[in-house]
N, C-alpha and C positions, 0 to 999 in steps of 0.2 A: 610428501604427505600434506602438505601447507597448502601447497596448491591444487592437490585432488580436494582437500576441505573446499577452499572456494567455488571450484567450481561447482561442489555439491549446493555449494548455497545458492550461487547463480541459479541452478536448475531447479532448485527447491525455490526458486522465488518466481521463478518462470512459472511454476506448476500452480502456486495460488494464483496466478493471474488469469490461467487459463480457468480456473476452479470460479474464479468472482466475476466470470464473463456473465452469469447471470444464466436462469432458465430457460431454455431454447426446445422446441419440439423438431428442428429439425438441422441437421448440416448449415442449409443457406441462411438460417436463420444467425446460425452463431456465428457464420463466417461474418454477417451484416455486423455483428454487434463489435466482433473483430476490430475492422476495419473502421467501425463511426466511431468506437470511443478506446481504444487502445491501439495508438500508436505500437510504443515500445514492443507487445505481443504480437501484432502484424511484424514486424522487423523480426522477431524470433521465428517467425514461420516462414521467412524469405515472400512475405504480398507485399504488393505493393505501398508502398507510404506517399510517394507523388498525390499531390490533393489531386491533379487533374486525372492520371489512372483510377486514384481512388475512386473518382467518382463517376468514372465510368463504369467501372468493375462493381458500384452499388445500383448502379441501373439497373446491368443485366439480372442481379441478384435477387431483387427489388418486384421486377417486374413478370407479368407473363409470356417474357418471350422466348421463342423457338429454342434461344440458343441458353436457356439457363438449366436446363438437366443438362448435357452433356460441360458445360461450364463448371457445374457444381461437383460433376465427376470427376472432372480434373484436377478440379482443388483437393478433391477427396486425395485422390494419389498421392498428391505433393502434401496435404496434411501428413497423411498415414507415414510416409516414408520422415518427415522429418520427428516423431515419436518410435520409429520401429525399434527401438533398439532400449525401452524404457525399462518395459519387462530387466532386460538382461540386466542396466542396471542394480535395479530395487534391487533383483536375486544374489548378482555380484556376491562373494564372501568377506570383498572389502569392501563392502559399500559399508559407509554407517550409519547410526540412528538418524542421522540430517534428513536422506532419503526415502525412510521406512514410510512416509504418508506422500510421495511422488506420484508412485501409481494411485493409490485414491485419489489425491486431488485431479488426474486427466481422466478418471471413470468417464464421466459425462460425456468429454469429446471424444472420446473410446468406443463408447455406445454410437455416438452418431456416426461414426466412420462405418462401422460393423455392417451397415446397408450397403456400400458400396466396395466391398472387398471383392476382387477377380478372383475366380478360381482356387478361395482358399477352404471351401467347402471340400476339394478335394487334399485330402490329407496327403501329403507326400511321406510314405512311409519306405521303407529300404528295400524289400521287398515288392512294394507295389511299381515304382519307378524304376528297377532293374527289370521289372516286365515291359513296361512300355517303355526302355530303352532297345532290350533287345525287338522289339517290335514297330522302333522308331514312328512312336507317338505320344513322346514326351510331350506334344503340345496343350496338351488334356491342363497339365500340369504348369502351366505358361502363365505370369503374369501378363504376357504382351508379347507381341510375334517377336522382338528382338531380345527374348530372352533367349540365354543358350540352353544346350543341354547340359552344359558342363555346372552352371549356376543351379540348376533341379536337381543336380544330381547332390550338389553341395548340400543344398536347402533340405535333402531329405535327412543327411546324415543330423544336420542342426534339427530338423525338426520331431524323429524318428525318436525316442527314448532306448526301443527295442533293440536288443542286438543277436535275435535268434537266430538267424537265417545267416550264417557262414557262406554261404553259396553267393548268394544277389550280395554280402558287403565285398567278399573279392570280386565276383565281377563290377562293382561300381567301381572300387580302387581300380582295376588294371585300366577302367576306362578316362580316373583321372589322371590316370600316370601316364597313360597315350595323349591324352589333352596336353598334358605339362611337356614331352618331350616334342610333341608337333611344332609346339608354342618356340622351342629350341631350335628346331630345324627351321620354322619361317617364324622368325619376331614378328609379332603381331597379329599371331593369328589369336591368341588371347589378349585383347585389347586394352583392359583394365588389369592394372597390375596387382590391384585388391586381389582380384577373383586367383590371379594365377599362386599368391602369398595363401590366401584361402583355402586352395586347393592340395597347397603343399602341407599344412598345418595340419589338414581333413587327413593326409596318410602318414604321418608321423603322429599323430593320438590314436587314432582308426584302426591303421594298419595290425595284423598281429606279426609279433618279433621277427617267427619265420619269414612271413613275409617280404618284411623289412627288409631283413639282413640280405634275401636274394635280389634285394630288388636296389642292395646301395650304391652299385655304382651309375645306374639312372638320376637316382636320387641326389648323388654329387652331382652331377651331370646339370637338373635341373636348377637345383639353387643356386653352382656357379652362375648360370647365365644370368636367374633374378640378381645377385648381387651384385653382377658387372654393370645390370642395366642405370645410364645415367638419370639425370631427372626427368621426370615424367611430363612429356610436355601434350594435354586433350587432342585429338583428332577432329577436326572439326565433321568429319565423318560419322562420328561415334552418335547415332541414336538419335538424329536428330528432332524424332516423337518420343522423345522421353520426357515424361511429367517433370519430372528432379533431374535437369542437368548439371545441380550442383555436386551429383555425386562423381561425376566426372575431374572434377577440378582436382588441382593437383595434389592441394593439401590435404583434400578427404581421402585420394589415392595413397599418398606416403603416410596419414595416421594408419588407415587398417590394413600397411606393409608391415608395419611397427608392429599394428597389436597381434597379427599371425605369425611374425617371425619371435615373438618373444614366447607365443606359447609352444612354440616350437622347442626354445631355449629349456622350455619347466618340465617338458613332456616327459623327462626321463628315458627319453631315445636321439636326445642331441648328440649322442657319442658316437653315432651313423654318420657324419657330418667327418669331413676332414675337416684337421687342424682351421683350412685356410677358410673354407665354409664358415664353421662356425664363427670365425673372426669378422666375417663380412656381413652375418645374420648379426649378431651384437650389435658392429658400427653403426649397421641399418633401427637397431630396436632405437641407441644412446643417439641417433638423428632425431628419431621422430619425440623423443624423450624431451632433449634439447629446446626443440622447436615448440613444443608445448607449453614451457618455463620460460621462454622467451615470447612469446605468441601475445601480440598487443593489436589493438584494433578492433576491427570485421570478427562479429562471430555472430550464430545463432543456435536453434536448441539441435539441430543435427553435428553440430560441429564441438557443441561442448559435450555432449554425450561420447562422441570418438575420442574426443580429447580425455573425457573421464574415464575412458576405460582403456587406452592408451594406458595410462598412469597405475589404474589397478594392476591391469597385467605384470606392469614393471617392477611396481612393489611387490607381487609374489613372486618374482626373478630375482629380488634384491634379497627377500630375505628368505629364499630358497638360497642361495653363494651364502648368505652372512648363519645357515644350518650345515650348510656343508665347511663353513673355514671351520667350524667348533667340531665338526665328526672327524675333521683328518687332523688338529692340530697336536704336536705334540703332548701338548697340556692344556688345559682349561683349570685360572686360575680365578677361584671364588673368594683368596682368603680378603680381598677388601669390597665385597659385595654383599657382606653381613651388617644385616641388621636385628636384633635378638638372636634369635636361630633360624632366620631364615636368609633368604640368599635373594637379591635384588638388581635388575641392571643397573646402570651405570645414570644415568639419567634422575634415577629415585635416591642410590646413594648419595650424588652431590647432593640435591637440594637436602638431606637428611645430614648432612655433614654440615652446613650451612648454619641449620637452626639448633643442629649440638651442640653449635660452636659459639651462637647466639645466648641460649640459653646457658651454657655455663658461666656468659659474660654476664648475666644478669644475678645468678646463684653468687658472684663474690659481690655483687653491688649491689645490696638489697634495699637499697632506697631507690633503684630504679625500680621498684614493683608499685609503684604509683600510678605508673601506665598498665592497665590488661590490655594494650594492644600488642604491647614489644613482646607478653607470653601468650599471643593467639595463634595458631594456626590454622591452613584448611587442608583436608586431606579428600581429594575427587576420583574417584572412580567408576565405571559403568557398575551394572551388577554382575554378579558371577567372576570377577577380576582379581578378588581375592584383599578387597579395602578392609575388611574386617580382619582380616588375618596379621596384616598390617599393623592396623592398629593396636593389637597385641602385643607384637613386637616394640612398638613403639613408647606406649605405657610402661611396658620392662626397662626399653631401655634408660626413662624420662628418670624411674624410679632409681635404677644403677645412680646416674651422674646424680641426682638427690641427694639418696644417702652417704655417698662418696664425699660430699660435700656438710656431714655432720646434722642436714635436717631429716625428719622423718617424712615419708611419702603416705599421701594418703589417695586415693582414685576410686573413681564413681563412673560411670555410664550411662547415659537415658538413651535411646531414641525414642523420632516419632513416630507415634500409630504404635508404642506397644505401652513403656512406662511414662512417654508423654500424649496423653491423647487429649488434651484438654489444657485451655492457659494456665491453670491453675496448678496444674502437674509442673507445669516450668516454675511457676513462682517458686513452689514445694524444692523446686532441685535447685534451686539458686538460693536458698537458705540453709546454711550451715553453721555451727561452730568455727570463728576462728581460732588459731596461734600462732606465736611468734615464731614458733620451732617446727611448726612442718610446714612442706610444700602440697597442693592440693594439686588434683590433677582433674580436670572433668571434660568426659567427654560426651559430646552430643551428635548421636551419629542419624542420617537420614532427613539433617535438616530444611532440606526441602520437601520433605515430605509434609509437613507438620498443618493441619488445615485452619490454622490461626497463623497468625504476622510472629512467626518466632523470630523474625532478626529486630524487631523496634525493640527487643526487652533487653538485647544487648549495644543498644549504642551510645545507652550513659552508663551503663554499666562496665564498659569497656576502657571508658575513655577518666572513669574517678570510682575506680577498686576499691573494697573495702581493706584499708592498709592493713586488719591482721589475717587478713587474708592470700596471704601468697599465690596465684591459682596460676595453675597452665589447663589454657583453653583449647582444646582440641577439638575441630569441629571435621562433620566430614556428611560429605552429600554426592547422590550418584545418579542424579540426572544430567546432569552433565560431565562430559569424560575429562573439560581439563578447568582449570583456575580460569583460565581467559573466555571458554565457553561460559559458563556460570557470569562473568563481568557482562560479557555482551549479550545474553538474558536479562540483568538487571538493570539495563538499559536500556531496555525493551520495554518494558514496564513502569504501568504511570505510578504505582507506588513506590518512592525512593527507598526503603526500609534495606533492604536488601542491596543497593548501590552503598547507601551509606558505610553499613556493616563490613563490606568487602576492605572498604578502603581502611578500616581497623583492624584488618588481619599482617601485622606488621612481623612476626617470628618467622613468617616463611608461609610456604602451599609445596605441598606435592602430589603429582597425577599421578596415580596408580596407570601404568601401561598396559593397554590392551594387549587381549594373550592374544587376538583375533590378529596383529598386527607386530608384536612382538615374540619372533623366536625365540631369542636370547631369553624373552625372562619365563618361556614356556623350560626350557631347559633349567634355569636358576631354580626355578619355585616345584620342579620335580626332585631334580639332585638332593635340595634341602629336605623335602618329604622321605626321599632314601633311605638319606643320613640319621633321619629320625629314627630311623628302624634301627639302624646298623651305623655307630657312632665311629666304629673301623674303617666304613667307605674312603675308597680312595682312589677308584676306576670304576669306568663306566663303558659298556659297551657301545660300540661306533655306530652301529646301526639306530640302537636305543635313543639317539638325536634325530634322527631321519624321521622314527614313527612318532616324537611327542611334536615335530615341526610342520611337518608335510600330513597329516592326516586330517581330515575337515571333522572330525567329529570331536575333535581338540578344540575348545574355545573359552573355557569356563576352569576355574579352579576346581571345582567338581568335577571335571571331567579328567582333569590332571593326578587327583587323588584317586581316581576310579582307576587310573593305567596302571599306577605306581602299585596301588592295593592288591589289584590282581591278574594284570598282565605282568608284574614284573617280581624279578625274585633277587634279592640280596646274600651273596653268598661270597666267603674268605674275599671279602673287600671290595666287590664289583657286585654293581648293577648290572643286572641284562633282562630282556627279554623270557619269558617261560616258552614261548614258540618264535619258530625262525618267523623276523620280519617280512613283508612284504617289498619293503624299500632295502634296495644295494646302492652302496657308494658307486659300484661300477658302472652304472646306469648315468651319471651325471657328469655334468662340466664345472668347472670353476673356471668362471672366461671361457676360453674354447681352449682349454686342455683336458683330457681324461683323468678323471682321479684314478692311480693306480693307490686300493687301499691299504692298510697298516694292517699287519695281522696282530699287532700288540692293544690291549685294550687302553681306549683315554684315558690317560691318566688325570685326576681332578685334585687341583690344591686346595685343601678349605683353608 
């Protein structure tokens, strides 16, 4: 995850650069501006950076001759192709907030490509290119005469939303299944291993079951041979009129073997696959995985984009296996993942165990409450992630170890934009009665919302507390997803207020986990909502993990409440489903074994 962040950053910094190239009315023009005043952007687009090419290449660019349209259209190609893949990006389900203004900022060079795009006027739809297959005049459909049929045929499936026409998607499957077994019987006749990994991804998501299942012993057939094949070494044959002959290169070859054999692995039809298949699809995903986390040097923006979706892929592979060890495991044990009454990974419980532990040591030593930094903390989450929920829990529990300890609890709440809209709302919430005998609790939720400098009012305020004043500060902000995100923002920014402030958040920070990226606590934060219902819970249907893990319309603790409420029903001590899921354990792998499932329902420890 650490290194799918950076590289979003890389690419997100790549994407303003491309954005502050300035206003250009044409292709040549930005490529000029390109090349005279940004280096490092020339280098992300594989031009030239040599001063003496460079300035050759601003000649032709520059001037009116012969050879600068058909110049400019070559650049076009090689621009377009090292951006093709932004879209999918941004769209990704794990891509995060870093990316969401990517596509905006290359609008512009988006636009100026769009005049010089081959052939993409014609729509490659499933139906229309099963016609011009069987009429062999795919060429219609050709970026470039050394396109194959077997790449149009792919490109229509990716491109194509539709899946009406049953007829034209089996006849394109049987023809890429002929491509893939040809490729077996003479190596080489599909030359880029991409395409042949591609190809096989396209009929294991594509294909239907029937299909499949008569078509498995090909299908074994085919991916033993891709998994036997050694390293991929270019043909110096291969295309030699290709605009991007970096897609040739090895590494671009073995990332998009990686990212088609991994969606292979999520597809919910890897149990077609013998044992030994799947074994050798994995080794091949955890190669190119490897190779990513180790990957130093030489890159550009075609290369961190495969790289970054490489990574995504993985992470839904990872935590599709870490949804399926909790559907088959004996037990799923919550009782040390409480916090109030709700239920929390593992990750959230430490640090909350941390500043339990903290703050008790401050309740026997009440002359340490001279510092309000030792009782601050921050609590960070996106929206929809359930930070508010949290914080409930949290209050309870501040209040439990309180009174426990013989003082009384007292707690308050503002945020910004509703009871603080104005600095003088803060002044008002920072002014209270004190005493000796109770602990205060206040929380300030949304604090980066606040459209005045809310962190300068606490940084003497923080650092010399009013002594009858006991307070536990609990602060909590959701523009960024974690404590370190929030730090290198404030860092960013020429006003220190907000750097200061951090560094007197000494009690502890906890990130609330994205459900968008976390299984575990999509399971935790429903089971707890169950339990609410029905305090008897103590099983939970097997499948009931498959659809709060695996379904895309799951992202939000609202939506989590929305399944529980009324997809699911609580009955003599199990959770389950109101209708038969869509997701079966049979359908999936753990590693390249078949889950044979439990017919006994999960048992859950709270």
């Amino acid at each position: 995850m650490a290194e799918a962040r950076r590289l979003e950053d890389e690419l997100l910094q790549a994407s303003e650069r491309i954005r502050d190239v300035g206003s250009t009315d044409s292709l040549a023009g930005w490529l000029v501006e390109v090349l005279k005043k940004d280096r490092e952007l020339a280098r992300q687009f594989a031009l030239p950076t040599d001063p003496k090419v460079t300035k050759a290449l601003l000649v032709l660019l520059e001037t009116a001759s012969s050879l600068r349209t058909p110049l400019v259209t070559l650049l076009a190609q090689r621009t377009s192709a090292f951006i093709a893949t932004i879209h999918d990006i941004a769209e990704h389900p794990f891509s995060s907030d870093r990316v969401s203004t990517v596509e905006e900022n290359m609008k512009g060079v988006v636009d100026l490509l769009a005049d010089y795009e081959v052939n993409y006027d014609r729509r490659k739809t499933i139906p229309l290119v099963a016609e011009s297959l069987r009429e062999h005049r795919t060429n219609i459909y050709k970026i470039s005469p050394q396109e194959s049929d077997l790449r149009v045929t792919l490109r229509a499936f990716y491109e194509d939303d539709a899946r009406d026409d049953v007829e034209a998607i089996d006849f394109l499957l049987e023809f890429v299944l002929r491509e893939l077994l040809e490729e077996v019987r003479r190596p080489g006749h599909l030359p880029q291993p991409r395409h042949s990994w591609w190809a096989v991804q396209t009929l294991f998501c594509e294909g239907r079951l029937d299909w499949l299942q008569g078509k498995r012993p090909s299908l074994n057939k085919v991916v033993a041979h891709l998994v036997s094949q050694l390293e991929y070494r270019p043909s110096r044959e291969l295309d030699y009129t290709s605009f991007v002959p970096e897609l040739y290169s090895a590494a671009n070859e073995e990332l998009w073997a990686a990212i088609n054999g991994c969606k292979v692995l999520s597809s919910g039809r890897a149990w077609l696959l013998t044992e030994a298949n799947a074994r050798g699809v994995l080794k091949r995903v955890r190669q190119g995985v490897s190779g990513v986390l180790s990957q130093q040097g030489y890159s550009n923006l075609k290369l961190t984009q495969s790289r970054l979706i490489l990574l995504y892929e993985a992470l839904i592979y990872e935590d599709l296996q870490t949804a399926l060890r909790m559907a088959t495991a004996p037990q799923l044990d919550l009782a040390g993942a409480c916090i109030g009454i709700r239920y929390y990974e593992e990750s959230v419980t430490r640090r909350f165990a941390e500043i339990k532990t903290q703050l008790a040591n401050l309740l026997q030593a009440p002359t340490r409450w001279d510092r309000g930094t030792l009782s601050s903390m921050l609590l960070s989450g996106g929206p929809g992630q359930g930070k508010s929920e949290l914080i409930r829990q949290l209050v309870d529990e501040f209040e439990g170890l309180v009174t426990a300890r013989g003082f009384a609890f007292d707690a308050a709440q503002f945020a910004a934009g509703k009871e603080l809209i104005k600095e003088s709302d803060l002044t008002s919430a920072l002014d209270w009665p004190g005493s000796d005998e109770t602990v205060f609790c206040r929380v300030f939720d949304e604090i980066d919302k606040a459209n005045f400098d809310f962190f300068a009012h606490f940084l003497a305020l923080l650092e010399t507390p009013d002594a009858n004043r006991k307070t536990i500060w609990l602060f909590a902000q959701s523009s960024q997803s974690t404590f370190e995100d929030l730090k290198e923002q404030a860092l960013r920014e020429q006003k220190m207020s907000m750097r200061d402030f951090l560094t007197r958040i000494q009690l502890g920070h906890i990130d609330m986990p994205s459900l968008k990226f976390s299984p575990a606590q999509k399971v935790y934060s429903s089971l707890g909502l169950a339990k609410g219902t029905d305090s008897g819970l103590r099983n939970a249907q097997r499948e009931l993990i498959l659809e709060l893990t695996q379904r895309a319309d799951v992202q939000t603790n609202r939506d989590l409440k929305r399944i529980v409420t009324n997809e699911c029903e609580v009955d003599d001590g199990i959770v389950r489903l109101k209708e038969a899921s869509v997701f079966s354990l049979g359908d999936y792998l753990i590693e390249s074994k078949r889950i044979r499932p439990r017919r006994s329902p999960l048992r859950v420890r709270f």
